[in-house]
Each structure stands twice: as structure tokens, then as C-alpha cells.
N, C-alpha and C positions, 0 to 999 in steps of 0.2 A: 458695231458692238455685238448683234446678234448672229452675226458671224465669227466674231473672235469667238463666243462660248460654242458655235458650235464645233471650230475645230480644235477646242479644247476637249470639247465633250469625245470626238474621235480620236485625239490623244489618247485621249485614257481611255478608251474602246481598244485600241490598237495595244496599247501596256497591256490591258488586262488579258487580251488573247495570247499573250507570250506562254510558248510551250514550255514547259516545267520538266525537268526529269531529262533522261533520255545521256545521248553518249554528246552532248553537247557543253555536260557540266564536265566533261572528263579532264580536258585540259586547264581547267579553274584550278579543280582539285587535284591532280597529279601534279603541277606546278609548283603551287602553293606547299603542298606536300614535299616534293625535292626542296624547295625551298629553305621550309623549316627546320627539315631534318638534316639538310647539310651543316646548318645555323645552331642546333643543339651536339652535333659532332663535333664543332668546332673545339668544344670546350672538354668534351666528356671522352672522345678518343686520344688525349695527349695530357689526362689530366694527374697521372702520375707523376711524368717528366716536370709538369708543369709545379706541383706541389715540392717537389725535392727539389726543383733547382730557383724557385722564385719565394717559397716560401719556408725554405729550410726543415723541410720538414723529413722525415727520417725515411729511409725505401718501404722499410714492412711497415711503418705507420701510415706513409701513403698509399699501400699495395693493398689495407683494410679499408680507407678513408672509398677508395676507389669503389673496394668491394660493395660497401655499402648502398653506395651510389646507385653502382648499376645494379646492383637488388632492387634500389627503393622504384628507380625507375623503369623496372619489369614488373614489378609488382602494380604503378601505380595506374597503368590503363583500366584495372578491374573499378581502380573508385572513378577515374571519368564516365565509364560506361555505365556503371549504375547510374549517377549524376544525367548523363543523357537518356538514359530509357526509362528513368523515375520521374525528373523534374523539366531539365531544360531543352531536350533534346540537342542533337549531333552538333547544328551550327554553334551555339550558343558555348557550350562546350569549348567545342575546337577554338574558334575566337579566344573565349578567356586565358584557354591555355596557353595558348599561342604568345598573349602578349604579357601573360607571367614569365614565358619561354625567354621573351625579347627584356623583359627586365632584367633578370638573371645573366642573360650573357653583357648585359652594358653594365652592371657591377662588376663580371669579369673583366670587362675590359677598363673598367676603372681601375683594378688592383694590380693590372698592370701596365699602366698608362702614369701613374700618379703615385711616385716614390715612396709617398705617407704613407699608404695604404698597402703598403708588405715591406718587409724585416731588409735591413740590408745585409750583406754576406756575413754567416755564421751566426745572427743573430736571429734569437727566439722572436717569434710574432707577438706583437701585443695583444690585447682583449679587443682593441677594437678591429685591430687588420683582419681577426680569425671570425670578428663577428662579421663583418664585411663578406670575406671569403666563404663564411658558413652560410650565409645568407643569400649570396649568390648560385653555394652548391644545391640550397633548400627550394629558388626559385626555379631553378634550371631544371631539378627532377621534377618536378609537380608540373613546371608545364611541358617537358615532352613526353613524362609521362600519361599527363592528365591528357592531353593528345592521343598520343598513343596509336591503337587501332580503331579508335571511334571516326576515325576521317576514312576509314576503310569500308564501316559500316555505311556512312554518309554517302558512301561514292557508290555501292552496291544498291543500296537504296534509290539510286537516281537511275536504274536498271529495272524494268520488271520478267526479262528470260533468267531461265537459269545458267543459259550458256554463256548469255552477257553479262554477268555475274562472276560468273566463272575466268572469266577472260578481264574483268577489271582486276579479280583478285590477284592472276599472274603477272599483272602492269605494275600491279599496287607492291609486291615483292618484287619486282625488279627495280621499281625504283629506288624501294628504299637502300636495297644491296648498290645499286651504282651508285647512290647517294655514298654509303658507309665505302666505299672502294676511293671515292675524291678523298671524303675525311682521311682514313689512313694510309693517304700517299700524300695529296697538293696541301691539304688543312696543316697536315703534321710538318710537310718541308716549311709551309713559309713559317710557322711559328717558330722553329728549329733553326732555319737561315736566314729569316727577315726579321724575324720577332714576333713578339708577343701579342703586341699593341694591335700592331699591325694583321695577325691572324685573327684574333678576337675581332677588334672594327669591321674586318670585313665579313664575320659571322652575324653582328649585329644589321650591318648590313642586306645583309643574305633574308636573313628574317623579316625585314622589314618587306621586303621586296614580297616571299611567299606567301605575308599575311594579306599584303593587298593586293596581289593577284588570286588569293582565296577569296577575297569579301567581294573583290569586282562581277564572280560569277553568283549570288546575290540572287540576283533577280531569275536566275534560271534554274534555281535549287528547290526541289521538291522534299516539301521538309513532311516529315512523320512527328507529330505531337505526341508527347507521354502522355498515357492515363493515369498518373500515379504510381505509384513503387512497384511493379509487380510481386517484388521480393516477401509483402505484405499478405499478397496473395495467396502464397506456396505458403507462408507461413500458418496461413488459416485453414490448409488441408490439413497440417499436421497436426493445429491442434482442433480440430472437431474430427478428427481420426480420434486422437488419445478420446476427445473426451465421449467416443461414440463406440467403444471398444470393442463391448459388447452387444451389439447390436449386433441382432443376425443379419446377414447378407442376403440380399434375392440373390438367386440360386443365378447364375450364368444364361442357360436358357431361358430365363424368363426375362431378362433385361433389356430384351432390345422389342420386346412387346406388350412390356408394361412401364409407358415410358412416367408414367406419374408416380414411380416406385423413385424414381432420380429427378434431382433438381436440373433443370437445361439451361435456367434464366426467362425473365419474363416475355423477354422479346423472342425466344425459341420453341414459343408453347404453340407448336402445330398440329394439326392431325395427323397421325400416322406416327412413322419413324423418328424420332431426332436426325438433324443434319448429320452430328457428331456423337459417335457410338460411346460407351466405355470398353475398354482394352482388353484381355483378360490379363494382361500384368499390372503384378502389385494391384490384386484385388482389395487386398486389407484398406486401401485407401480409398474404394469407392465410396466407404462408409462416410465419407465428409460431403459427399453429392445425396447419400441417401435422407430423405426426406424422413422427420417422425413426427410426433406430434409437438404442435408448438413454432416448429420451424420456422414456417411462411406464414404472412399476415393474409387477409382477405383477397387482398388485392394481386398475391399472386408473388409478390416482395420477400424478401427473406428480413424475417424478425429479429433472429442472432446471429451475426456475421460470423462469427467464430465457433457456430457450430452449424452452419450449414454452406455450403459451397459449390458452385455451380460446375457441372461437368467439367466442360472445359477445361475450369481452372484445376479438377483434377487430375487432368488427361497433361497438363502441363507439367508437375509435378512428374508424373511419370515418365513425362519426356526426358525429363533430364536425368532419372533414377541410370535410363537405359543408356543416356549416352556416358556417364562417367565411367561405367567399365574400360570403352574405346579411349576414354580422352587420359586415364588414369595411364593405358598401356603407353601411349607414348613421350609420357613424363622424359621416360627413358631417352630416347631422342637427344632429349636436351644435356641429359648427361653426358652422354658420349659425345657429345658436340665441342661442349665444356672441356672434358678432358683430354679432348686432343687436341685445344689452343694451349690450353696449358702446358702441355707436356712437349706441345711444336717448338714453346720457344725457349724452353730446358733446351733442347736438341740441338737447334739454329744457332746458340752459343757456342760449342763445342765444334760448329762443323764449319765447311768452306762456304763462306759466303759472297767471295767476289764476281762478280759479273765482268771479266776482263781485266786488268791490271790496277784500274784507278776505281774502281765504284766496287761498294761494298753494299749487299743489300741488309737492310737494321733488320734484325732478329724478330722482333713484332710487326714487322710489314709482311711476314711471310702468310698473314691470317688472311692478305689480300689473294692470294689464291683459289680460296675458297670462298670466299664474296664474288670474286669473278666468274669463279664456275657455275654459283647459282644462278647471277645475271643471267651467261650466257645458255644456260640450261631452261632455263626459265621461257626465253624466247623460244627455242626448239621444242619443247613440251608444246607450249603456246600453239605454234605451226604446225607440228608433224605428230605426236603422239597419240591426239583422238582418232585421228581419222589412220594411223597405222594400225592402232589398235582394232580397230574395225573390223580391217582389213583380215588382219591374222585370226579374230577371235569370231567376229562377223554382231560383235554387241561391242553396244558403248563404254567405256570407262569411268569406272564407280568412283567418288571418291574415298572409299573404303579401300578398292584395288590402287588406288594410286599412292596410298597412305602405307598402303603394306610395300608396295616395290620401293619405295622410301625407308622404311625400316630393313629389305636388304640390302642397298646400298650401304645403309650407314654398320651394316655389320662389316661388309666387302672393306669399309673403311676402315675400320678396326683391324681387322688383319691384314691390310696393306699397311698399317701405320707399326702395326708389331713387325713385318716382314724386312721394313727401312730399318728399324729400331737396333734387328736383328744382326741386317748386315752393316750397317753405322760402327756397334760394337767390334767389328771385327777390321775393318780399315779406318783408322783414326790419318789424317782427317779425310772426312768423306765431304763429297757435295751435297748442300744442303737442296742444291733442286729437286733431289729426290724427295725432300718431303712435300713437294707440291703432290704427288700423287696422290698419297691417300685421302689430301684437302680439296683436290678437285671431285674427287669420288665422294665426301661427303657434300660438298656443294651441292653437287645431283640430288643426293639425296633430298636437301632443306629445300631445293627446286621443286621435288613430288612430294615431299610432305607437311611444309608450312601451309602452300596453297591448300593444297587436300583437305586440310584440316578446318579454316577458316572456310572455305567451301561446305562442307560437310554444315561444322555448327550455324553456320548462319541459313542453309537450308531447314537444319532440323529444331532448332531448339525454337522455343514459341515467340509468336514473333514480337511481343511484347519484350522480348529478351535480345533483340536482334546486335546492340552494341556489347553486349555480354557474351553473347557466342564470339565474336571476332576478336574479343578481350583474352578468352580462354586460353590462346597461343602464349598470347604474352604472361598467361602466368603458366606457361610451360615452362618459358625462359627463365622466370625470377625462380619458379621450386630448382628448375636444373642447374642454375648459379649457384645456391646458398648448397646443394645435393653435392654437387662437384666439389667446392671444399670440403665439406665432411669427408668425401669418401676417399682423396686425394690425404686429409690427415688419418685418416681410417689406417691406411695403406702402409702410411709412414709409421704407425705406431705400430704394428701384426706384422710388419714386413722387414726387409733390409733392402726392396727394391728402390726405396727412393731416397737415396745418399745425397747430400751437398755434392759431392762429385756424383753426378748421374754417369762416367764413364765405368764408376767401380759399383753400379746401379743395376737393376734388369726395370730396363720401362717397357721392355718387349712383354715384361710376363703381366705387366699390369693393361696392356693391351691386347692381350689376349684373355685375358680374364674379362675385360670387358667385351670379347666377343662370348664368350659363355653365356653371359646374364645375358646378352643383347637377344642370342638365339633364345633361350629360354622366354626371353620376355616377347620376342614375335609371336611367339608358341600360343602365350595368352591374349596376344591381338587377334590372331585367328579363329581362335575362341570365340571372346567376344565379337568379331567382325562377323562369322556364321550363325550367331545366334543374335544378332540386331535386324531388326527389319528397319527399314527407312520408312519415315509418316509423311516422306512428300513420295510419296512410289513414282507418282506420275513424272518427277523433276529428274528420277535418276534409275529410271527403268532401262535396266540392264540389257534387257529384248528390244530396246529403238534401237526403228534400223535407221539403213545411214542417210537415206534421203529425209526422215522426219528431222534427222540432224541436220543435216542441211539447210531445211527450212527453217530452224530455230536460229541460227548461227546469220541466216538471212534477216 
């Protein structure tokens, strides 16, 4: 008997030594991840065809129903990632949504598996088939949204280099794009030539499969606990700013040696220096750290939380002040991105699209061009771009500088895409392979600038914020979806370029129009790119050379 407890006691000795963290979770959560996201493709890339031909529902009624959709589900990463760096953190998260995800699609595949439950041919939907269907579509966004990029956060976090970091980030975008590359080719054929039932089932399936090869790695995930809302936090510099308005400021030179002029927190109260300075940007805010009378209790505690607040958390507020300039410039990105699926598959209608005599390629699958080029640009960046860059510049690559050769790419794309548009008008019918060009060239692009980007915010913004910076892309995509219709009606209404017949059309000039703003708006990324400093210097110091690289990368 005293030998069963003790090699139980060594059990649990040998459990609790299991290391945490590291590149060991990767294939838990990149799996899991392919998984799910093939499993929510299922339903959301085919969900047009699927609404008009199963649910009678009208082209432009389903071409909005759609819209909405993927609105709500780019938009909806920003509430999972609050939700994980406020309350529940990343696993917790990800799980729930996960298996909202996996409800949502077995409703789909209910309404189409079970004749009750949608209209037969030419017939309006009842109240309940649409409550069904609505209920499904309600489920399905909320949990890949609510997913989202917080499993992205999750995976970086089981990382502590920045170059390992950096290198999940470009795994994490390539999978998802090979993932979206299956959806709209293998997802869309068997729903299309097997059926419905049958592509749905096996989305549910899919999903079943990535949640529990997500939960199986468990025990080897290094989890980060929230501290509460941070959001709470920023909110209390702004208001013990207002309500500290007037309050004169220590002068700049006196701040960093009268450090009892600013609040540090009780546990920061050393001799000497603070660990963490204040900035000299957006002074006006230090006044929420600045100490007066009243403020602090005895004990060294802050009396009024909403008028007093600890550096730090005003140096956080600033963090973010500085990064919106950078993240506002590439909104842009996302419109031109936008506008040129849109406009590919106006083109892809009017042009030749067969592939040899008998196969004809569908007009919306030509978007898989540009999925594949990120994939495979993605890899190549991955392998060969740090260390070329090196090479030729003899410094490492920023992700500021990888963000900007991403924004000239996506102009290069613009004017290849006006250049086809150009010569299309002029030989009717032309090959539609020509419009892969300018979609492989923007691929590159979302190759150097999606990672860039989530690289960047999740190094800099505080780290209380960490599923919030990785969320920021994805509301790149929701502003640049709801951006691209407006300005796509915009066009239509000031113009005569975009006709029901686009042959008596000029989509050339509205893609060259979007080269104009695109250069204009680099214009202001470089701006703001030259006047940001990075607050990790040490993570993305431009002067490591290449052997300290080396050794990080080891």
C-alpha cells in the first residue's frame, strides 16, 4: 500500500514537471486551428449559392444577407479578445467558441439534411425555417468570430523570442489561407456536386476533430490569466486627466529625478530611478500619474482610482495613442484588397474562362489565386527574406519595413489590375488567366503585411492587451469590407464607370484611382512609420547583426 502512494506521489511529480509553453503546443494549436477554420468555411464561402438555390432567397437579398455576415464575423474577433484579456483568457475563449462554431454548422446541416426545415422550390421560407437558418447564421459568426485571432494570441504566447513569435505568426497565416484555398475549391465542389448534406456533415465533422485535437494539447499550454478589464484602466487616465486639467505639470527635466512627483504603484516605490520612465509624448496625460494632495492613503495605496493612476498605466494609454497613426494608414490595405475581388469577378464573367475544352473555371474561384500566393509567399518570406535582407542592407527587417513593401506591392497590384482591365476592354473575349497576375501580386502583398502587422501590435501594445493587438487586423478586414461597399456605391453614383454591362464600363479608371489614394496613403504610412519609435527597441533593433540573429532564431 505504501508503495502504491508512493508511486502515485511520483505520478504526480512527473505531471507536474511537464514543460509548459514552448514550440511543442504548435501542432495542438495549428491543427486544431486548420481544423476549425476549414469547418466554419464550410458554410460561409458557399453561402450565397447556398441561400438562393436552397432557400429561395433572392441574388442581392442574399449578396447583403452575406455581406453582413462577413462584416459581423471580422468585426467579432475584437469582442472574443476583450472577453480573453479581461475575463477568461485565450483557452477558455477559444473552446467556447469553438463549440458555438460546431452548433451553428449542425443547424446548417440540419436545414439541409431535413426537407421541414427550408422552402421547397419557389416557395417563401416560413418563420421557423428562417429562424432556424438565422440561428445558425447567428451561431456560426459568433463562434469563428469569437475565435477569431485570439488562438493566434494563444499560440504566440506559448513562445517567449520574438523571432519565435514572429515565425508562428507566418505558420498562423499560412494556414489559415491554405485552409480558405480547400474551402473555395474541395468545400464549394462537393457541396455543388455531392451536395449539401453531405459538405456540411463533413464540416461538422472537421470541427469536431480541431476542437479535440485543440483540447488534447491541454496540458502543455501555458496559459496567461487576465487581471481584469484593462480597458477600465485606460479609461481611468482619461478621466483623472479631465478631471486634473489644470494641474500644472513637473517640468520634463525634473521627472525622472523627482520620482515622488508621479505615482509608480506601491510595489515600484524604490530608491533611485523608476524601472519605467514617463514618455515625453502626450504629456497632457501624465497628469493622471501626477500625485496631489489627497490622492494616496498612508499606506502608500491610491485613495481615488479615478483620479489617480499609476505610470504605467499611463505610459499604456500612450502606447496605443502612438500606434493608431500606423494601424489607421493601413485600413487602406483592406480596401484595395476588397475592391479587387469584387471587381475580379465582374471581369471573370465577361472573359474566357476555360481550362481546355471541357472544364470551365467558376468566376469566384479565381480569388483562389490570391490565397495561394499568400500561402506560398508566406513560406518564402518565412525562409529567405530576413536573412536576404541582411544580406543587402546588413540590418535586420523591421516590421514597420515589411509593412510598407506590403503596401507597395498592393499598389503594383492596382496598376496590374487597371493594366488587364485596360487591355480586356480592348480584346473581347480575353483570357481570364490574366487576371491571376495582379491577385498573385496582391497575395505578396497580405504575405508582408498581415504578418507585419500582428507582429508589430502584439510586440508593442501593453501586454495586458496582447489578444487585442492580434484582433486589430481583423478589424482591418471588417472597416475594409463595410469601406469597399461604400466606395464601390460611391463610384456608381459620381461615375458612369460601373455600368450593369462593365464592357460599356471603365473599371480600369476606378483602379487607377485606387492607385492614387493607395500612393497618397503610403505617403502617410511613412510618416507615421518615421516618427514611431518601438517600446520593445531591444525585440526589433534595426543594428542586430546577423549572428545575434542567428542565435535567437536557435
Amino acid at each position: 500500500m505504501a508503495g502504491s502512494d508512493a508511486e502515485h506521489q511520483l505520478l504526480l511529480g512527473e505531471h507536474s514537471q511537464i514543460k509548459r509553453g514552448g514550440w511543442i503546443t504548435f501542432p495542438f494549436i495549428t491543427v486544431g486551428m486548420m481544423g476549425m477554420t476549414l469547418a466554419s468555411g464550410g458554410w460561409s464561402s458557399n453561402l450565397v449559392v447556398y441561400l438562393i438555390e436552397e432557400f429561395n432567397v433572392k441574388s442581392v437579398d442574399a449578396a447583403q444577407i452575406s455581406n453582413i455576415v462577413n462584416g459581423c464575423s471580422s468585426l467579432l474577433p475584437i469582442a472574443g479578445a476583450i472577453l480573453a484579456d479581461s475575463f477568461f483568457g485565450c483557452f477558455s475563449v477559444i473552446t467556447f467558441s469553438s463549440i458555438v462554431s460546431l452548433l451553428g454548422i449542425f443547424l446548417f446541416t440540419l436545414t439541409a439534411t431535413l426537407q421541414s426545415l427550408r422552402p421547397s422550390q419557389g416557395e417563401t421560407p416560413s418563420k421557423l425555417q428562417l429562424g432556424v437558418l438565422y440561428s445558425a447564421l447567428t451561431l456560426g459568426s459568433i463562434g469563428s468570430g469569437g475565435r477569431g485571432f485570439t488562438i493566434a494570441t494563444m499560440g504566440a504566447n506559448q513562445l517567449t523570442k520574438s523571432t519565435d513569435q514572429e515565425v508562428f505568426f507566418n505558420w498562423f497565416f499560412f494556414t489559415l489561407y491554405v485552409a480558405s484555398v480547400i474551402n473555395f475549391t474541395a468545400t464549394v465542389y462537393i457541396e455543388d456536386n455531392i451536395g449539401w448534406g453531405c459538405g456540411l456533415g463533413l464540416s461538422v465533422a472537421i470541427n469536431t476533430v480541431g476542437l479535440a485535437v485543440f483540447l488534447a494539447g491541454k496540458r502543455y499550454y501555458r496559459s496567461v490569466k487576465p487581471k481584469g478589464s484593462p480597458f477600465i484602466s485606460l479609461a481611468r487616465v482619461v478621466v483623472a486627466t479631465i478631471r486634473k486639467w489644470k494641474v500644472v505639470l513637473v517640468s520634463s527635466k525634473n521627472q525622472h529625478s523627482q520620482d515622488d512627483s508621479y505615482y509608480y504603484g506601491r510595489s515600484n516605490q524604490v530608491a533611485g530611478l523608476p524601472s519605467s520612465a514617463l514618455t515625453p509624448s502626450f504629456r497632457f496625460l501624465d497628469r493622471a500619474a501626477l500625485k496631489t494632495e489627497g490622492d494616496t492613503k498612508p499606506d502608500g495605496s491610491i485613495a481615488k482610482s479615478w483620479r489617480l493612476c499609476t505610470v504605467e498605466e499611463v505610459e499604456d494609454l500612450k502606447t496605443l495613442l502612438r500606434l493608431f497613426p500606423l494601424w489607421s494608414a493601413s485600413i487602406f490595405l483592406s480596401i484595395t484588397i476588397g475592391i479587387q475581388i469584387s471587381l475580379t469577378i465582374l471581369q471573370a464573367l465577361t472573359m474566357d474562362r476555360h481550362l481546355g475544352p471541357h472544364f470551365q473555371i467558376p468566376a469566384s474561384s479565381f480569388y483562389v489565386f490570391g490565397l495561394l500566393s499568400t500561402a506560398i509567399f508566406i513560406c518564402v518570406i518565412d525562409r529567405f527574406l530576413p536573412s536576404t535582407w541582411r544580406k543587402l542592407t546588413g540590418l535586420s527587417l523591421t516590421p514597420l519595413q515589411r509593412i510598407g513593401l506590403g503596401h507597395v506591392l498592393n499598389i503594383v497590384a492596382m496598376a496590374a489590375s487597371a493594366l488587364v482591365e485596360s487591355r480586356r476592354l480592348q480584346f473581347l473575349p480575353m483570357s481570364a488567366l490574366w487576371l491571376a497576375v495582379p491577385l498573385i501580386i496582391v497575395g505578396a502583398g497580405e504575405a508582408l503585411h498581415f504578418p507585419g502587422q500582428v507582429s508589430l501590435y502584439y510586440e508593442e501594445f501593453p501586454v495586458s492587451l496582447r489578444n487585442t493587438a492580434t484582433a486589430m487586423v481583423a478589424l482591418h478586414i471588417g472597416i475594409g469590407f463595410y469601406l469597399t461597399t461604400a466606395l464601390i456605391d460611391l463610384v456608381r453614383r459620381v461615375t458612369a464607370w460601373l455600368p450593369d454591362n462593365i464592357n460599356q464600363g471603365r473599371i480600369d479608371n476606378v483602379f487607377w484611382m485606387m492607385v492614387v489614394i493607395g500612393m497618397a496613403n503610403f505617403g502617410y504610412y511613412l510618416m507615421c512609420a518615421r516618427r514611431y519609435e518601438y517600446q520593445n527597441a531591444g525585440k526589433w533593433d534595426a543594428t542586430t547583426s546577423s549572428s545575434e540573429s542567428h542565435e535567437d532564431q536557435d
